[in-house]
C-alpha positions in Angstrom: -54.7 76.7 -71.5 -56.5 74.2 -69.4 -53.8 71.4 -70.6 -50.5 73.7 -70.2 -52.2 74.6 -66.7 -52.6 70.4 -65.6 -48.7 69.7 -67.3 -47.3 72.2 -64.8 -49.1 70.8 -61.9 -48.0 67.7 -62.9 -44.6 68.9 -63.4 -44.6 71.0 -60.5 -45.5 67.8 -58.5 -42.7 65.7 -59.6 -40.6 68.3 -59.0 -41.7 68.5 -55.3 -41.9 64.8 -54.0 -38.2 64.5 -55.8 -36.7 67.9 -54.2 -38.3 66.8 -51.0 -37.0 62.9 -51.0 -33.7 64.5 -51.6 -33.1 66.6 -49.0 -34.4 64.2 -46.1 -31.7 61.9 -47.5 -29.2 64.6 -47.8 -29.9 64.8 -44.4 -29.1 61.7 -43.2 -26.6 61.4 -45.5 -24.7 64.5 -43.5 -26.0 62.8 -40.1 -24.3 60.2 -40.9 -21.0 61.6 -41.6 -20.9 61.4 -37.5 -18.5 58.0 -36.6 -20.5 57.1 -33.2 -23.1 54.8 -34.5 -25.5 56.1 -31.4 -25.0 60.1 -32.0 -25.7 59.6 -36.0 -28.7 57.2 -35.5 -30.4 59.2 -32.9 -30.5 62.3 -35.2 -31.5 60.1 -38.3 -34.6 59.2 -36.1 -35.0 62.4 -34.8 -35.0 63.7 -39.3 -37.1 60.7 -39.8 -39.5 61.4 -36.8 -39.8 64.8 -37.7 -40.0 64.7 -41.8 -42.9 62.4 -41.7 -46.5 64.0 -40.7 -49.0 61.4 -38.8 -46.4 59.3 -37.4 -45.8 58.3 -33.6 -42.6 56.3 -33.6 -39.5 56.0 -35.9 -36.3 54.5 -35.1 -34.1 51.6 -35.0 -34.0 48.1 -33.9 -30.1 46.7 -33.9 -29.4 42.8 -33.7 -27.7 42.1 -31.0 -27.6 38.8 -28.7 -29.9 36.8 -31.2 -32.5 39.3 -31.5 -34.0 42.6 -31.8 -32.6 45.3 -29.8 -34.1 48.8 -29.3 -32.0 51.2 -31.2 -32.2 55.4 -30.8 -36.0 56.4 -31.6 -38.3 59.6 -31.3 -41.6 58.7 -29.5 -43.3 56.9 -26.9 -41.5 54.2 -25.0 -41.1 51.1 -27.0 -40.6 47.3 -26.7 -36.9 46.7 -26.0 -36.4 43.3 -27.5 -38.4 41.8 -29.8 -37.2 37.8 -31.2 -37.0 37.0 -35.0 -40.2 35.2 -35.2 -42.1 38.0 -33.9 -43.9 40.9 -35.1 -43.6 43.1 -38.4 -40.2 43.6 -37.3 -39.2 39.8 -36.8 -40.8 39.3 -40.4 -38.7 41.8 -42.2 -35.4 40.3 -40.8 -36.2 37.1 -41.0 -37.2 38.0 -45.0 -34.5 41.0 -45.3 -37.5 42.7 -47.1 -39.4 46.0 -46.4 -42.6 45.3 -44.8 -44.9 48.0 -45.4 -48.0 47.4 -43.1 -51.6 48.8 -43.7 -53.0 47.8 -41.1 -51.2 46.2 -38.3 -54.2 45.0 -36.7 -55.0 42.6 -39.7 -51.3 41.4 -38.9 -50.8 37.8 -37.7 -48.6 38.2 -34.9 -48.3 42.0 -34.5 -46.3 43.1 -31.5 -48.3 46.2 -30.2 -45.5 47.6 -28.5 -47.9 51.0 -28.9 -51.7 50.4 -29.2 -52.4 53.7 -31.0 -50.1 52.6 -33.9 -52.2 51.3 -37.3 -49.9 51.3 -39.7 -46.0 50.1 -40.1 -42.7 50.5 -42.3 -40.1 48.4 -41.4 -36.7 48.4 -43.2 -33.9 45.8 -43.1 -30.2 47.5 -43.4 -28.1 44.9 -44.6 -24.3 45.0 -44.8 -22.3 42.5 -46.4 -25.9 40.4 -47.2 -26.8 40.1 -43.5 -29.1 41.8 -41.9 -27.8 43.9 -38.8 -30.7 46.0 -38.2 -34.0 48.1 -39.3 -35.0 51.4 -39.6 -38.9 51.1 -37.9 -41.9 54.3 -38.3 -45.0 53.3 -36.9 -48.5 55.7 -37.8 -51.4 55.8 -36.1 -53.5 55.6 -38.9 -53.9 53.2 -41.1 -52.2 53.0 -44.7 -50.1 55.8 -43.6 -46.9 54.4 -45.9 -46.4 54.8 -49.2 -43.9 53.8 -51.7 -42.4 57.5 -51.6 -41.3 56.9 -48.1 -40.5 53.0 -48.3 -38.2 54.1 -51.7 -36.9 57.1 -49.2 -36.0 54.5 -46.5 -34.4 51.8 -48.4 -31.8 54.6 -49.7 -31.7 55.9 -46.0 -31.0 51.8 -45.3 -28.4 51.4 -48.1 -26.5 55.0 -46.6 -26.4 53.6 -43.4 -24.9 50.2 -44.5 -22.1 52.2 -45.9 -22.0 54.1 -42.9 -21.5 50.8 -40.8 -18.6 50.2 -43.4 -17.1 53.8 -42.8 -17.3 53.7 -39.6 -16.5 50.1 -38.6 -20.0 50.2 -36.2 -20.1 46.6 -36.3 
């Protein structure tokens, strides 16, 4: 009884991380049916912001002018440009990998465009192989990421590549 007990919660489990990934990225997936690049990725933030406990800040960083432009976000005011040799973010375009952060103090380099933030994802969208911006969720607590939400983000990334495509954003 014990064991049939422990397979269901295990079960039960799986079941709920995968019906929850699914419907944040259904969500954004119908935010970004929108075709003005600012109205979809302000509510994409605002799903992010809001489907994530123990975060602070989640939003977007565009390229724009040779460097890092703040996008749409939910949460305190952030840094507005931040260069490609700079910061988590710098290092995840510069690499066109997920940086996934523990502890941003331990960072070299960190930008700390909030000083209550302690932990980072960062998320390159790439269209066409180039990297055009990031999806960004800063925590203020450290090792607040894990690979549910960095798996969640890079489909959230690869939806709004094809949503740059759709919608000729770029």
């Amino acid at each position: 009884m014990v064991q049939l007990l422990f397979i269901c919660f295990i079960l039960a489990t799986l079941c709920y991380d995968f019906f929850m990934n699914s419907i944040l990225n259904q969500q954004i997936c119908a935010l970004l049916e929108e075709s003005d690049m600012i109205a979809a990725l302000s509510n994409v933030s605002a799903a992010i912001k809001m489907s994530y406990a123990n975060t602070n800040w989640a939003g977007f960083y565009l390229v724009k002018d040779g460097e890092l432009v703040l996008g749409p976000f939910q949460g305190k005011p952030a840094c507005t440009r931040i260069p490609f040799d700079k910061g988590v973010c710098g290092k995840c375009y510069r690499t066109k990998e997920v940086q996934r952060i523990d502890d941003v103090l331990a960072f070299p380099g960190h930008i700390a465009c909030d000083s209550d933030s302690r932990s980072e994802l960062c998320v390159p969208i790439i269209v066409n192989n180039v990297c055009i911006g990031e999806i960004d969720i800063d925590a203020p607590i450290a090792s607040r990421f894990s690979e549910k939400e960095e798996k969640e983000m890079l489909q959230a990334s690869w939806d709004i590549a094809q949503a740059c495509l759709q919608h000729h954003w770029f």
